[in-house]
KOLLUMNU-156632 format. One line per field, with one value per residue (C-alpha): residue number from 1; x, y negated, z negated. Coordinates in Angstrom, 2 decimals. Example, Ala and Ser with C-alpha at 12.3 -4.5 7.8 and 13.67 -1.06 7.14 Angstrom:
2
pos: (1  2)
u: (12.30  13.67)
v: (4.50  1.06)
w: (-7.80  -7.14)
//
This chain:
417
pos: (1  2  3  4  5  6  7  8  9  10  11  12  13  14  15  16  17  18  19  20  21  22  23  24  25  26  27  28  29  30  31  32  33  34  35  36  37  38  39  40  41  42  43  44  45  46  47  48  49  50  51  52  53  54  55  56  57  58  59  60  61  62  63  64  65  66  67  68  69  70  71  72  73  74  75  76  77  78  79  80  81  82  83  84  85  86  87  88  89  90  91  92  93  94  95  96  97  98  99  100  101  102  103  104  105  106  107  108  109  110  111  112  113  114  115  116  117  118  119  120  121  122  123  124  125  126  127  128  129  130  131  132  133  134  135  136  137  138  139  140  141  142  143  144  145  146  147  148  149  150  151  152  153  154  155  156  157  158  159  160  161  162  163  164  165  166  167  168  169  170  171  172  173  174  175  176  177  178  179  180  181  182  183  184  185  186  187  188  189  190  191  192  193  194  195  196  197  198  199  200  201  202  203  204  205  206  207  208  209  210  211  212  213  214  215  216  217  218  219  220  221  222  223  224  225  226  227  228  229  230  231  232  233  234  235  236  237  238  239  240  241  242  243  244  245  246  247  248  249  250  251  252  253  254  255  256  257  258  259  260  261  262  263  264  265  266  267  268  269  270  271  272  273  274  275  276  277  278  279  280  281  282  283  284  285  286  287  288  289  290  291  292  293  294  295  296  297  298  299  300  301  302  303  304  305  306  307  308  309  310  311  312  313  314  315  316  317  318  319  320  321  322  323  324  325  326  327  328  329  330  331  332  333  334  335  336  337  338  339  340  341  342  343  344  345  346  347  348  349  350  351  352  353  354  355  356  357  358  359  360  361  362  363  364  365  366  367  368  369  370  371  372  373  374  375  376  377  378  379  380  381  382  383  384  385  386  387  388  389  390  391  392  393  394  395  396  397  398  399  400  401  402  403  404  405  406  407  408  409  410  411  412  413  414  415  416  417)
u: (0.00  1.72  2.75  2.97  6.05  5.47  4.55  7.84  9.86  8.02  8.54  12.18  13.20  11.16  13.29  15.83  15.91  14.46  17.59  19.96  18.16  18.12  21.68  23.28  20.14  21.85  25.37  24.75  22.68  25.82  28.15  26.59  26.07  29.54  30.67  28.50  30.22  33.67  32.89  31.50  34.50  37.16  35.21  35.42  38.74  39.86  37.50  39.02  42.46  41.77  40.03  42.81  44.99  43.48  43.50  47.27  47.53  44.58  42.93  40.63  39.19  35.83  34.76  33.15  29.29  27.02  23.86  26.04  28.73  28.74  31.72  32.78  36.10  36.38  39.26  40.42  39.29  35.82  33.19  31.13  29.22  29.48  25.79  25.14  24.91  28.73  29.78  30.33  31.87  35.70  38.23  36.56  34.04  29.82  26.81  24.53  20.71  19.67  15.63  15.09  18.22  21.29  24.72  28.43  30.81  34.28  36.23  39.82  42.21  44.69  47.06  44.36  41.66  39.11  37.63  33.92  33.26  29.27  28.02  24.31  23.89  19.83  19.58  21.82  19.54  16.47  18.16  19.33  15.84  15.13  17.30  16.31  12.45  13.77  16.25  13.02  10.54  12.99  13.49  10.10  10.03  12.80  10.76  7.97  9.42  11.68  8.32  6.83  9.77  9.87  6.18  6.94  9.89  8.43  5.53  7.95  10.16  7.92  5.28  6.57  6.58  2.52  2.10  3.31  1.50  -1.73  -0.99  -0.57  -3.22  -6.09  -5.01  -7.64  -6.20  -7.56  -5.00  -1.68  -0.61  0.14  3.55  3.69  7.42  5.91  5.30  8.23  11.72  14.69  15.69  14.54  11.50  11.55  13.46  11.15  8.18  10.23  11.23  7.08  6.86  9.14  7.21  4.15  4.63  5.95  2.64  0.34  1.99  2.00  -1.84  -2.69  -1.09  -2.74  -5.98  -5.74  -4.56  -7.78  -9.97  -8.64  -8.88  -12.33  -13.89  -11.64  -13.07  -16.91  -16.25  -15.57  -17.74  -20.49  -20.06  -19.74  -22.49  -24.82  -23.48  -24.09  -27.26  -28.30  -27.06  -29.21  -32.37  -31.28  -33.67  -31.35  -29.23  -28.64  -29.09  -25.01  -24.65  -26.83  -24.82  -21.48  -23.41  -25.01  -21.47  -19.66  -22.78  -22.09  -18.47  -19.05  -21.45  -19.43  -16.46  -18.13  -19.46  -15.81  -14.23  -17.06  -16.51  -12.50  -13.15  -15.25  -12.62  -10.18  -12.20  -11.51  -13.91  -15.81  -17.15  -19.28  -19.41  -22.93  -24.67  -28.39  -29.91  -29.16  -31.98  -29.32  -31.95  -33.44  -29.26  -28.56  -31.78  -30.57  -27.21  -28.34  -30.73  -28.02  -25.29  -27.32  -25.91  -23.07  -24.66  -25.89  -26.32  -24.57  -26.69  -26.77  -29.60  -29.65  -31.87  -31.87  -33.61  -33.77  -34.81  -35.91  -35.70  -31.56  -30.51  -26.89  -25.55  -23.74  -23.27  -25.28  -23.02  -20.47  -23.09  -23.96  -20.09  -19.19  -22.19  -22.01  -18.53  -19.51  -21.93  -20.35  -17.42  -20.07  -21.60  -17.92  -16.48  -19.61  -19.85  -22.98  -24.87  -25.99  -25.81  -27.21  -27.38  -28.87  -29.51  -30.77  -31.21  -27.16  -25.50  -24.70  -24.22  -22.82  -22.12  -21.45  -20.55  -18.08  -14.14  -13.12  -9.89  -6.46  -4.88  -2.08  -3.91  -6.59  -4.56  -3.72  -7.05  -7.92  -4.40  -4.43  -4.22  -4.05  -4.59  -4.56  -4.18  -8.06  -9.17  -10.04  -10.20  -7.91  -7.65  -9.21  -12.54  -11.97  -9.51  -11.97  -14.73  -12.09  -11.85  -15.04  -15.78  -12.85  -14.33  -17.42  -16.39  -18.02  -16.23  -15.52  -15.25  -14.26  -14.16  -13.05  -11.70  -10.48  -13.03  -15.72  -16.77  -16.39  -18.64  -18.41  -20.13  -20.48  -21.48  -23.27  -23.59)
v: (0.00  -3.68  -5.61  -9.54  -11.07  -11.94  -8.26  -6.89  -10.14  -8.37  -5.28  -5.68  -7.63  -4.88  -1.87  -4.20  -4.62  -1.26  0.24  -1.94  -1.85  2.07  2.43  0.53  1.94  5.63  4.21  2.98  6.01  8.41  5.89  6.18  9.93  10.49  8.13  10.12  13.21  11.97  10.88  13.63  15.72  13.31  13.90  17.65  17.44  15.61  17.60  20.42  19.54  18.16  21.36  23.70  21.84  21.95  25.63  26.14  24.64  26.85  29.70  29.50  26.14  26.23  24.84  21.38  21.83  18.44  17.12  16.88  19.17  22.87  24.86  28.92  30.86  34.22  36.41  39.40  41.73  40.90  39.07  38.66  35.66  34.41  33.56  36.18  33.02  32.00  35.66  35.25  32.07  31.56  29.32  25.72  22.92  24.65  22.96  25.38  25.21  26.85  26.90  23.05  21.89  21.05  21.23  20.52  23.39  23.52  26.93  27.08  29.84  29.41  32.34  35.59  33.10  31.20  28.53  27.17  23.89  22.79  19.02  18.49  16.17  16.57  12.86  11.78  14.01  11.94  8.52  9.40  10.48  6.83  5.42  7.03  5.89  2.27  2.07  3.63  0.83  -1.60  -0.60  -0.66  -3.73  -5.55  -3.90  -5.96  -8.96  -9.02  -8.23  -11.24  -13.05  -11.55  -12.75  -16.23  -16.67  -14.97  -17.69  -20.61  -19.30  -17.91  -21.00  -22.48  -19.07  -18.87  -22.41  -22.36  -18.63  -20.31  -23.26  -20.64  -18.35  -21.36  -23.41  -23.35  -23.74  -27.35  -28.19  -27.40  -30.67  -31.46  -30.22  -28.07  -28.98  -32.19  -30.93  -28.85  -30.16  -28.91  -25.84  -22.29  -22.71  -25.79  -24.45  -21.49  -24.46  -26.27  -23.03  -22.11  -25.60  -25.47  -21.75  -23.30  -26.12  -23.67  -21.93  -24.49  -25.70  -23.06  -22.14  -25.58  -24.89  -21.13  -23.17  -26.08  -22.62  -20.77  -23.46  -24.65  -21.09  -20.44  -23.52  -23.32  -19.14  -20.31  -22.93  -20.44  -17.23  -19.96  -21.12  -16.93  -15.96  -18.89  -17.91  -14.44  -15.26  -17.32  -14.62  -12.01  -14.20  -14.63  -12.18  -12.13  -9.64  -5.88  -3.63  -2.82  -6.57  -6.97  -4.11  -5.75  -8.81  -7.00  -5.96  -8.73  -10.09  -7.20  -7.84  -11.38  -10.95  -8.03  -10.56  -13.47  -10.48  -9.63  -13.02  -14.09  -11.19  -11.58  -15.29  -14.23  -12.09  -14.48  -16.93  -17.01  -13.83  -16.33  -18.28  -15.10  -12.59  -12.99  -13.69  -13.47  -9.65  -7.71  -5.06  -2.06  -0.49  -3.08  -3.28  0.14  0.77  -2.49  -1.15  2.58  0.28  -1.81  0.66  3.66  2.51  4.13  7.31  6.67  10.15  12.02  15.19  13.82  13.60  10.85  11.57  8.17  8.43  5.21  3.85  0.68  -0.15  -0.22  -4.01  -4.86  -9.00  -9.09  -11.19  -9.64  -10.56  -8.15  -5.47  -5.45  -5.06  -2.16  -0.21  -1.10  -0.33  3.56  3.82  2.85  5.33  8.07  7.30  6.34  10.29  12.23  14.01  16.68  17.69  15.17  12.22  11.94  8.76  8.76  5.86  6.50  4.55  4.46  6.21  5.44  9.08  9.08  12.35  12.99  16.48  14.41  15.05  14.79  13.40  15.53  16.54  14.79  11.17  11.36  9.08  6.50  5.85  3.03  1.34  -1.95  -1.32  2.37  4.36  8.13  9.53  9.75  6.46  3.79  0.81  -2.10  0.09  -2.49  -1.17  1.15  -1.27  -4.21  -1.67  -0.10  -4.06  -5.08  -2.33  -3.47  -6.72  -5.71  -2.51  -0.32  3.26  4.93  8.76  10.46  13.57  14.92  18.27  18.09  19.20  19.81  16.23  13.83  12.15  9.12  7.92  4.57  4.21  1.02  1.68)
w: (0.00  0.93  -2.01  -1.70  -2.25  -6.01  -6.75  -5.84  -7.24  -10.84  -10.47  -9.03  -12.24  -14.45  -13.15  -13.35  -16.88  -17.60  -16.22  -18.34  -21.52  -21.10  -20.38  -23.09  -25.61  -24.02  -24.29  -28.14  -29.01  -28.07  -29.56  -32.75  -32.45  -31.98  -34.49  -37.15  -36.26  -36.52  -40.05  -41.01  -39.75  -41.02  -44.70  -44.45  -43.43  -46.28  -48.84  -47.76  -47.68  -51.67  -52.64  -50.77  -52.80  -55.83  -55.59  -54.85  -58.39  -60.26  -58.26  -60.70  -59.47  -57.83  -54.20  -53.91  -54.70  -53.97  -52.76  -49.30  -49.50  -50.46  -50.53  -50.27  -49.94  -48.58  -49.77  -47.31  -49.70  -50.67  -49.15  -52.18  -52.57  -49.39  -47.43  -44.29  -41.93  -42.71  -42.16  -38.42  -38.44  -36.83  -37.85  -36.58  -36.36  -35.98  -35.88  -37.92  -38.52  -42.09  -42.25  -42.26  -42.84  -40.91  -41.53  -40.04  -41.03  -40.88  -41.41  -42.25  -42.78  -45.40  -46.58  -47.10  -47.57  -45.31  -46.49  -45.53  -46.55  -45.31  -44.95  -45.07  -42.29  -42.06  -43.41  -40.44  -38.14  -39.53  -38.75  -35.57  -34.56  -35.71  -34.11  -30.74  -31.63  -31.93  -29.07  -27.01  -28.36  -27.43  -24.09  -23.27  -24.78  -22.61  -19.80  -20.42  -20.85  -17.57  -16.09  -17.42  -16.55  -13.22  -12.48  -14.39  -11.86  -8.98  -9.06  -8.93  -6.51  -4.00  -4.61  -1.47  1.01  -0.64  0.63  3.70  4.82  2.86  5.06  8.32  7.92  7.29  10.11  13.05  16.72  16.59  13.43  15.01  16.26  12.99  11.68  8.60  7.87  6.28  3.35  2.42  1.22  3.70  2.22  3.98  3.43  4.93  8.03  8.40  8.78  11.01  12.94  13.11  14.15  17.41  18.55  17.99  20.04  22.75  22.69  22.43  25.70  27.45  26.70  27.93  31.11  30.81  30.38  33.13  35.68  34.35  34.68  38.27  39.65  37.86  39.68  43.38  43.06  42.64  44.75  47.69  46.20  46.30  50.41  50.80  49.34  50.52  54.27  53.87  52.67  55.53  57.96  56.41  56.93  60.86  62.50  65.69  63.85  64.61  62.22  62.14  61.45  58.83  56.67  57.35  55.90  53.06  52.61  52.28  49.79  47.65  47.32  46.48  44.10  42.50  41.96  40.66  38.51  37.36  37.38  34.56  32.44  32.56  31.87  28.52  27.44  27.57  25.31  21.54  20.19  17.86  20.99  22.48  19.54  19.04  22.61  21.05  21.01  24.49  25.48  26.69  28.32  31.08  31.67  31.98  34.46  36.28  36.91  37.89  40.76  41.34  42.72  44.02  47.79  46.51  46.50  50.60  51.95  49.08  47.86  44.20  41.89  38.94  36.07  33.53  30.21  27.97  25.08  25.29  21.64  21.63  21.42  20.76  19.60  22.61  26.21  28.35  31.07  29.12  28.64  32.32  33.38  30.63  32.17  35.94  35.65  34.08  36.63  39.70  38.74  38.52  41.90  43.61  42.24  42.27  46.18  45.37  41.77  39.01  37.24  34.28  32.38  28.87  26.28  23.12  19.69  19.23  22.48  26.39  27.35  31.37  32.76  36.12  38.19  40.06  41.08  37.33  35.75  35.78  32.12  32.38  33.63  30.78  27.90  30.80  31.94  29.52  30.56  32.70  36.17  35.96  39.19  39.85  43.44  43.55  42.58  45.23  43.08  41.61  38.56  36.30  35.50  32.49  30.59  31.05  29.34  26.58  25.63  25.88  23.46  21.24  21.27  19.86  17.95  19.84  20.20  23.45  24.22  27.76  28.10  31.53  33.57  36.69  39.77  36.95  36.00  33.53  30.48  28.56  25.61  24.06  20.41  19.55  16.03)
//
């Protein structure tokens, strides 16, 4: 999941000082571990040189015996006296456990005697165990606070990054003539605003240039489409026509027509989506039965049967412009590839179902059909139509499904909902 820049800031400086405060709480525990056992061994050293000592001078002279220290010999002779649990003891330091208590033992060998001299270090134990239970609380403790820290600092020092995306991301098109590097001091922040400042300006040039060329070409293209169609118009209504005539006419009418058609729908997409999102409600069926009328010359002498079912109570927020091109586009395909069988064309409360018996797609061609200007070797076209409806279905969120094998036919359905 994406973090903003103030999240990781935090949770950098947390691990940060998590890790330090846990290596030197590590580093002192072990310190003062090791420190306790070096006293302790240094005091049964010299306890046990005193006592070893004391005995060269009177055998008779018993070990030490305290609340900490508790003392045995073993002569070679006899082990009488002597607890099981030191019994298997060498010559040494041991750490042993004796119900609850521990204890450091050190073993010496002196003569025929060997000497066990135990140190009760449970209290230690306890107070390490302590010690470990503080140095964890404080850890967690540092934690937190370079946390807090973190997000303290984090909000100063990324206060100007948050102003200047705030400042990006609720700009409209209309409010980039004015700079954003006013506000900010010349540091990198300020240098990233002047930097989105140059780009900026480099766009917004070159989409008014993109605009003046749209606009020119959009009215020079009517301009012409218009005298074409008006003159093809007036030919069809001169009777002193032949029949072979009047289809070259009707041709050329159809053509027109079909790019004025496609020259307003490429002009909508290219507008902003907020200026044709809505469109007012769109009846899908008086389009879809429009289109089916529209192109059936496409059939001409073709043994092909179309069989359209719709439902008439489908309406979409959309141009109806744009709904006429995604579905004339669908169902010119299907009359263009289909040579004999059926087309069936079905609209229901929340699907445009268009099947067709047709020449079908090949394998390899079907995830490149949706791609601008895409052509296989059967297609006949500019290779436009299916990318214009993939976006015009993007545009609206609609979903599109083909489904297609070669020399068998192909089907697409749109979901409106």
């Amino acid at each position: 999941m994406p973090r903003n820049l103030r999240y990781r800031v935090a949770v950098f400086f947390a691990s940060f000082g998590a890790i330090i405060s846990l290596a030197l709480a590590s580093a002192l525990y072990f310190a003062a571990k090791d420190l306790r056992q070096r006293l302790v061994d240094e005091t049964l050293t010299a306890e046990l040189d005193d006592y070893i000592a004391r005995r060269e001078r009177n055998p008779n002279s018993l070990p030490p015996s305290t609340v900490t220290l508790h003392g045995y010999v073993q002569d070679a002779t006899s082990q009488e006296g002597l607890p099981s649990y030191l019994r298997s003891l060498l010559p040494g330091r041991h750490d042993l456990q004796v119900g609850d208590s521990s204890y450091r033992v050190a073993v010496v060998d002196v003569h025929a005697s060997r000497f066990f001299l135990l140190y009760d270090v449970s209290a230690q134990r306890r107070r390490e165990w302590q010690l470990a239970l503080l140095l964890g609380v404080l850890v967690v403790a540092v934690t937190m606070l370079s946390g807090l820290g973190g997000i303290a600092l984090a909000a100063a020092v990324t206060a100007p990054v948050a102003e200047l995306a705030t400042q990006v991301r609720t700009r409209g098109p209309d409010d980039w003539a004015q700079p954003l590097a006013e506000g900010f001091a010349h540091d990198d922040v300020g240098e990233l605003a002047r930097v989105f400042d140059r780009h900026t300006a480099r766009m917004r040039a070159f989409i008014e240039r993109e605009r003046a060329l749209t606009a020119d070409m959009s009215h020079e293209l009517r301009t012409s489409l218009a005298v074409i169609l008006s003159a093809a118009e007036m030919l069809l209504s001169d009777e002193s026509l032949t029949e072979r005539q009047k289809k070259r006419v009707v041709r050329i009418d159809r053509a027109a027509r079909d790019m004025a058609e496609l020259g307003t729908a490429l002009l909508l997409m290219a507008h902003e989506e907020s200026s044709f999102a809505g469109g007012g409600a769109c009846v899908v069926a008086s389009v879809v039965e429009e289109a089916v009328e529209k192109h059936r010359h496409l059939l001409r002498k073709k043994p092909v049967r179309v069989d359209v079912h719709t439902d008439p109570g489908l309406e979409v927020q959309a141009d109806r412009g744009l709904v006429d091109i995604l579905v004339s586009n669908l169902i010119r395909n299907a009359y263009s590839y289909t040579d004999s069988g059926i087309i069936t064309v079905q609209q229901d409360g929340r699907d445009l179902i268009i099947s067709d018996t047709g020449r079908g797609i090949p394998g390899d061609a079907l995830n490149q059909v949706f791609l601008r200007n895409f052509k296989d070797a059967a297609s006949e076209g500019a290779g436009i139509g299916l990318s214009l409806v993939k976006r015009i279905c993007d545009r609206y969120g609609w979903r599109i499904r083909l489904e297609s094998r070669e020399n068998e036919g192909t089907t697409v359905t749109i979901r409106f909902q």
